[in-house]
C-alpha positions as CSV (number, residue, x, y, z in Angstrom):
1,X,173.1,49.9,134.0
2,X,176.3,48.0,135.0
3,X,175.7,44.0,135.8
4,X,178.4,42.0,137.7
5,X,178.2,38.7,135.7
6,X,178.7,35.2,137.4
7,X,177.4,36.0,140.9
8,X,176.0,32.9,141.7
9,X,175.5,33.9,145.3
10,X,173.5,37.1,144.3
11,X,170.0,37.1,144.5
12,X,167.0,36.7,141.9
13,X,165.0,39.6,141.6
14,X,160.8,39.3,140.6
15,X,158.9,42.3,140.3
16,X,154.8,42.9,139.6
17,X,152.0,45.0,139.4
18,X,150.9,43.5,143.2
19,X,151.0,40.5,145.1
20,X,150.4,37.9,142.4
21,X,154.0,37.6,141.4
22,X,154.6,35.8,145.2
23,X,152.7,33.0,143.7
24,X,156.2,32.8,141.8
25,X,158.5,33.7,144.4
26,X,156.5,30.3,146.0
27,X,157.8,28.3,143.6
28,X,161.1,29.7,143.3
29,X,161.5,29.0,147.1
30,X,160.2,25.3,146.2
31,X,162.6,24.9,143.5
32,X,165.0,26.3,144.3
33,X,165.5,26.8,148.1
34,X,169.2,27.7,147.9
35,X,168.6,31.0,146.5
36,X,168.3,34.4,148.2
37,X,165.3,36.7,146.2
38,X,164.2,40.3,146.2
39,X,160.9,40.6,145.0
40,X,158.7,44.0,144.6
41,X,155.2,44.8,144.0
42,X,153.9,47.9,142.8
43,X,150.7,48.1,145.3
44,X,150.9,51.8,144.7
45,X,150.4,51.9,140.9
46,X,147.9,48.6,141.3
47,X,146.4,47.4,138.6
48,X,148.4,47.5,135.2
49,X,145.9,46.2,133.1
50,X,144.0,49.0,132.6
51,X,147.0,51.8,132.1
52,X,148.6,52.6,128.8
53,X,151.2,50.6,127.2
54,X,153.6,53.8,127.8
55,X,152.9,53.9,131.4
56,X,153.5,49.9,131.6
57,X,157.2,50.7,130.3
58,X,157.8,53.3,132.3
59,X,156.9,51.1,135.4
60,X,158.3,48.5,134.3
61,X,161.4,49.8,133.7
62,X,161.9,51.4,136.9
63,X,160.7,47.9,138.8
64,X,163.3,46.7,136.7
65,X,166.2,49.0,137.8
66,X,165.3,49.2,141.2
67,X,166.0,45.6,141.6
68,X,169.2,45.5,139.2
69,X,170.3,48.1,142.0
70,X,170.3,46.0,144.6
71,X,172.2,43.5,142.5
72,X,170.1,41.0,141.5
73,X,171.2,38.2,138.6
74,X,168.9,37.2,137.3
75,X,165.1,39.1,136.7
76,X,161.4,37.8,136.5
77,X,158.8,39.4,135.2
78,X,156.4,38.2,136.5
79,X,153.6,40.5,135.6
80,X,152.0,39.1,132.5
81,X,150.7,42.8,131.6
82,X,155.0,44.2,132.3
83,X,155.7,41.3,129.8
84,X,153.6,41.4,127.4
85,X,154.2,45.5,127.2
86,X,157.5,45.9,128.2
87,X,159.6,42.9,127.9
88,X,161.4,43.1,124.5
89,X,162.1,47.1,125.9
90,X,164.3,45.4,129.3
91,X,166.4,42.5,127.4
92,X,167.9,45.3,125.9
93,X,168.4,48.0,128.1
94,X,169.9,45.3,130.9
95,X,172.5,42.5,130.5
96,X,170.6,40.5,132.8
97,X,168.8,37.5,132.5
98,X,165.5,38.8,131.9
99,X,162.7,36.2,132.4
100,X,158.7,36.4,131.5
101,X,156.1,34.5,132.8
102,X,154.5,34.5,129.2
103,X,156.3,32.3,126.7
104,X,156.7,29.1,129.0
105,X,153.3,29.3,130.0
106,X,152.1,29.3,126.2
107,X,154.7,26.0,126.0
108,X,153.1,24.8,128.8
109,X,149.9,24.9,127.4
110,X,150.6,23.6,124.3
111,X,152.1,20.6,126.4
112,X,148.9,19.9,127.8
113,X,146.2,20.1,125.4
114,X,144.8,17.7,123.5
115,X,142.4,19.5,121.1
116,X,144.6,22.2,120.6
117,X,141.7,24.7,121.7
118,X,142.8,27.1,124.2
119,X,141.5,29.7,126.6
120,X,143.8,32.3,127.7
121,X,142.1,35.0,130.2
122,X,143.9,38.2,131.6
123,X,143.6,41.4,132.0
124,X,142.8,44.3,129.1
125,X,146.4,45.2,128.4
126,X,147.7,41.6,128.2
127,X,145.0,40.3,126.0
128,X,145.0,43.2,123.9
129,X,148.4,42.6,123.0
130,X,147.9,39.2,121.6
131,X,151.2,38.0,123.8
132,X,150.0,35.0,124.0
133,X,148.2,34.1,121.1
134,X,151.7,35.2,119.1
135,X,154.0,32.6,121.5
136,X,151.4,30.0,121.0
137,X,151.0,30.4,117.0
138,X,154.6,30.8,116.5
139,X,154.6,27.0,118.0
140,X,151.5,25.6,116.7
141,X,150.0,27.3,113.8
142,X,146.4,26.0,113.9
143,X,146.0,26.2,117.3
144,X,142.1,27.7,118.1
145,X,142.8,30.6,120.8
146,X,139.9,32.0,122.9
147,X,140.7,35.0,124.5
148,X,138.8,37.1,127.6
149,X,139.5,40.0,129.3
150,X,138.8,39.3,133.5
151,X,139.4,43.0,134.3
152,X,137.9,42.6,137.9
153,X,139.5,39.4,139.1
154,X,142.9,41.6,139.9
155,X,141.3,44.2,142.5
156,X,138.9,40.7,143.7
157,X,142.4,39.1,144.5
158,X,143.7,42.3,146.3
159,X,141.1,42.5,148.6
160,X,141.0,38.6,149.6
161,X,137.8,37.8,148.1
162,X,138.8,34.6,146.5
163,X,135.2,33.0,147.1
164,X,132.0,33.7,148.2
165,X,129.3,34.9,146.0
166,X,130.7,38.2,144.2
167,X,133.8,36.0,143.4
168,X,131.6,33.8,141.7
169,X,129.6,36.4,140.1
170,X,132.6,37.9,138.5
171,X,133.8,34.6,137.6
172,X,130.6,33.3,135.7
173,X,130.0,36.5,133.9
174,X,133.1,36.0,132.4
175,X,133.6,32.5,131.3
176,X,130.2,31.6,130.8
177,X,130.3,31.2,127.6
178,X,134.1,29.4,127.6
179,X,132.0,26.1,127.7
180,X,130.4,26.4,124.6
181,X,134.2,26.6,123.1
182,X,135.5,22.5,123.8
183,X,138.6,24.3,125.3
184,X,140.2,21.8,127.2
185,X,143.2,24.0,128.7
186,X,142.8,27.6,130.5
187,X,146.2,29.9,131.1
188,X,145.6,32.2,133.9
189,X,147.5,35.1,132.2
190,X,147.6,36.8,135.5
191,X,149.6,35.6,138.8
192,X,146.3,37.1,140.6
193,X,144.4,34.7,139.0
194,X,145.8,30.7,140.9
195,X,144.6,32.3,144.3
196,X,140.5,32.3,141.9
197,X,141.3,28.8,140.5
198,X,138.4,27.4,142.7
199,X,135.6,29.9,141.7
200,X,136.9,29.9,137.7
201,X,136.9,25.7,138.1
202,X,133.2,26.1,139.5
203,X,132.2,28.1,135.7
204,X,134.4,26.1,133.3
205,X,134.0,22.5,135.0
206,X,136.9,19.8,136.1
207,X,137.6,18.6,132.4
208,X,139.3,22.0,131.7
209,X,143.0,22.2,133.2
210,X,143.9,25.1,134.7
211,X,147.3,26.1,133.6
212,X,149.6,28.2,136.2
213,X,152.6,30.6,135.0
214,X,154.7,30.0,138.1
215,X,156.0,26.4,137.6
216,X,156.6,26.8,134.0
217,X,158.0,30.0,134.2
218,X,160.3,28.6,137.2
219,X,161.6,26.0,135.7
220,X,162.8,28.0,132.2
221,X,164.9,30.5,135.1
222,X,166.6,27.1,136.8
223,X,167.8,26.0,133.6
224,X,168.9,29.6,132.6
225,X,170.6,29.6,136.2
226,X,172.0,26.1,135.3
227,X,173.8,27.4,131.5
228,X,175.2,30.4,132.9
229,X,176.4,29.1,135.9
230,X,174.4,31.1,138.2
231,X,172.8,28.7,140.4
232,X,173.1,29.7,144.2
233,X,175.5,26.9,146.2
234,X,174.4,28.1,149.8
235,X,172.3,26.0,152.1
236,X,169.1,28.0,152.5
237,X,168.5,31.1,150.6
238,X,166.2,34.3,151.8
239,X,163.2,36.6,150.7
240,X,163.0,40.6,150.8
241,X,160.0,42.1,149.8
242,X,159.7,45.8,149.1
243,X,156.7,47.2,148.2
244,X,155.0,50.7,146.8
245,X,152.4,50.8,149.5
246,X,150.7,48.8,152.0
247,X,147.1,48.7,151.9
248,X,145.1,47.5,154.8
249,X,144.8,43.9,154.3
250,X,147.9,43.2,152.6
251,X,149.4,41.1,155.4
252,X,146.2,38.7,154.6
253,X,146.1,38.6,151.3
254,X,150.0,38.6,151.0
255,X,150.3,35.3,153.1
256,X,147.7,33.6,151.0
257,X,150.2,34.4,148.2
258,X,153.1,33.3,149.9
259,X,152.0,30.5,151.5
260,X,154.1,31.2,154.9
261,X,154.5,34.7,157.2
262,X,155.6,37.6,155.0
263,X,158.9,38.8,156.9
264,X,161.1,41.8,155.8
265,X,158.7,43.8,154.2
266,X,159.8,47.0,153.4
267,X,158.2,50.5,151.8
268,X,159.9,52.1,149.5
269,X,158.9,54.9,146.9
270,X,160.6,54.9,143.4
């Protein structure tokens, strides 16, 4: 795959399972409003966390290319299962900047807590890999790690049931027992998961901080942007989306995502 190095003009590409990676593309947007992105979500292969670790690369990879295509600059994964599976696989097939959600959110964490106890919750693929129990120990050796596996708060998310009563089912039979653990930090090892923050804060209590991939993971691509010269120098940048299919409610759920009207939303088939 051939990259056109300093393009600082070109756009930033984000690719993910779904819809949760637009809770990055938020932040990018916030951070950095001068810069034009192309993000994709792979609706049609929805959810990753419960196929193989082959299949992950596969799909991973080919997110990967069709955005290197349209000539992005810089890449974030921001699909903690496409990370945790896949990530070491795409820094050296592509050139790119390649950038994951899960190591600065494991920095983050580790910024935050006091006790040095923390949960990390995600889906069956991303905890089973240990991704972030690995970034965290290779900071902090005797940090405590509780992991759990939220398998259904993904497909919840997709169809826009982010309360109500089944949301806090789902939610209490899986972190019930997180308050017996003194954890005083949470990483949402999902970009599904923010858009549950209120039903997961309603099981584990205010105390326990809730820590979010996007502004971490933001922040490490600005100041790979910054060292390589790549930061965009037009007024007001732009946002494509292109998805794998378009399910019924996914304006909805999309906009809760977003936080603004989804324009230039395209369908495409790789």
């Amino acid at each position: 795959m051939n990259y056109i190095k300093n393009r600082s003009n070109a756009p930033i590409g984000v690719f993910d399972s779904g819809l949760g990676g637009l809770t990055v593309v938020r932040e990018i947007r916030r951070v950095l409003p001068r810069e034009d992105i192309i993000y994709f979500g792979d609706l049609a292969r929805l959810p990753y966390g419960i196929k193989s670790e082959r299949q992950v690369i596969e799909f991973s990879k080919q997110n990967a290319s069709f955005l290197l295509e349209k000539g992005v600059k810089a890449l974030v994964v921001a699909c903690n299962t496409s990370a945790s599976a896949s990530l070491s696989i795409l820094k050296r097939l592509y050139s790119a900047p390649i950038i994951d959600v899960i190591v600065p959110t494991a920095e983050e964490a580790l910024r935050r807590t006091q006790s040095g106890r923390i949960g990390v919750i995600g889906t069956q693929a991303t905890i089973s890999s240990g991704a972030y129990e690995k970034a965290i120990k290779r900071v902090r050796k005797n940090a405590v790690i509780f992991s759990n596996v939220c398998s259904l708060f993904v497909p919840l998310v997709e169809e826009g049931r982010l309360s109500g009563p089944i949301a806090r089912a789902v939610a209490n039979e899986y972190l019930k027992d997180f308050g017996k653990k003194r954890i005083d930090v949470i990483i949402l090892g999902c970009t599904h998961y923010p858009l549950l923050k209120g039903v997961i804060r309603g099981v584990v209590g205010k105390d326990v901080e809730l820590i979010d991939s996007a502004p971490s993971t933001v922040l490490r691509l600005r100041n790979e942007l910054r060292e390589r010269g790549l930061l965009a120098e037009r007024k007001r940048g732009g946002l494509k989306i292109f998805v794998s299919d378009r399910p019924r409610n996914f304006i909805k759920v999309g906009e809760r995502f977003l936080g603004q009207k989804m324009d230039s939303v395209k369908l495409v088939r790789l």
